[in-house]
C-alpha positions in Angstrom: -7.7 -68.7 -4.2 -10.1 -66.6 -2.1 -14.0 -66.3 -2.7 -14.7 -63.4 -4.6 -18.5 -62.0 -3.9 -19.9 -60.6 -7.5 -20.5 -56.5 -7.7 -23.2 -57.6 -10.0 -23.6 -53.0 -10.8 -20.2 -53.0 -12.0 -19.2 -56.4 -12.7 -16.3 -56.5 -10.7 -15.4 -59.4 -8.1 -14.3 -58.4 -4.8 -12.2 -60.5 -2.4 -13.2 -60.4 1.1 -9.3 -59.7 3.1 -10.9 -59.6 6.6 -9.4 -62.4 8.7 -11.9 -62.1 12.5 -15.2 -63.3 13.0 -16.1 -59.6 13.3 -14.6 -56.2 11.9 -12.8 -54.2 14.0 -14.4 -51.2 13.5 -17.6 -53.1 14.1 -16.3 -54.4 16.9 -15.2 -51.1 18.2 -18.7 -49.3 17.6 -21.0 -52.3 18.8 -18.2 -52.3 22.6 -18.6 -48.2 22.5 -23.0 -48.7 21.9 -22.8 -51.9 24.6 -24.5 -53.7 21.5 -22.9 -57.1 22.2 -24.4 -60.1 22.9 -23.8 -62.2 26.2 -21.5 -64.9 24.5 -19.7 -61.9 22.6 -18.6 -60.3 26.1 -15.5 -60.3 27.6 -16.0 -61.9 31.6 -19.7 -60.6 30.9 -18.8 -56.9 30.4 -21.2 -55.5 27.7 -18.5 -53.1 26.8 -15.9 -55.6 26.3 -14.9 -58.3 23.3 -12.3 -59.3 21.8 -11.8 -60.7 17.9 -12.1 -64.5 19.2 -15.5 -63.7 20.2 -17.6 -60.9 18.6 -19.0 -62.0 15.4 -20.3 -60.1 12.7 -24.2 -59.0 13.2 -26.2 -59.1 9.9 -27.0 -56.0 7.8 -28.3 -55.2 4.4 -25.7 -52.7 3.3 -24.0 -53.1 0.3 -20.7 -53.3 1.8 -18.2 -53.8 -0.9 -14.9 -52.5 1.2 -12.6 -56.1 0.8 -11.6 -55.1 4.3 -15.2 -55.1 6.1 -15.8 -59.0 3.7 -14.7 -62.1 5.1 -13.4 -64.7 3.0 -14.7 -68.8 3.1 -12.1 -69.8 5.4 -12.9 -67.3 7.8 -16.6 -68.0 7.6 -15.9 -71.7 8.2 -14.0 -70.9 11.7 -17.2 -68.4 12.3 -19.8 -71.4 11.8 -17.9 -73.5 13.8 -17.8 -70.9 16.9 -21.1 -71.0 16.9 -21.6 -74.2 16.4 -19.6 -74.5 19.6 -21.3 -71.6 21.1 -25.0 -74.3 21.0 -23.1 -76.9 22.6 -22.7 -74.8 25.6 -25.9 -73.3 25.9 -25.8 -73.5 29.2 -22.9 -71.0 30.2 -24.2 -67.4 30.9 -21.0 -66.1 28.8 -17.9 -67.5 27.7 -15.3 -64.5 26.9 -12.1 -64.5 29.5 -9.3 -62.3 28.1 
């Protein structure tokens, strides 16, 4: 039932299994490196986030681990966090734990 991405090299489909916006181990590097945006930190901490709001940051790897790939339903609640996120433009940061 899940979205499988296409591993066009060997022809395999892979079904993205991760369930948050963001990774946790990308979560956990990008709060270790500070690299997290203001709506991302926890009561503005740029070490700080939680899995309700860090979302994934765009890269070009070929990541084809199932665990690292998020399926539809998962990037539907992440379009609408954001959406959310433009509707309160306003607020310096939004993350309370």
């Amino acid at each position: 039932d899940g979205y499988a991405e296409k591993d066009w090299p060997s022809g395999e489909a892979i079904l993205g299994s991760c369930q948050d916006m963001c990774p946790e181990s990308e979560r956990l590097e990008r709060e270790r490196k500070g690299d997290l945006d203001k709506y991302e930190r926890v009561d503005g901490d740029r070490n700080q986030t939680n899995k309700n709001l860090a979302v994934k940051k765009y890269t070009r790897t070929a990541e084809k681990e199932p665990f690292l790939i998020r399926p539809l339903p998962v990037l539907q609640t992440t379009m609408e966090h954001l959406l959310n996120l433009i509707d309160r433009d306003t607020v310096p940061y939004i993350g309370h734990a």
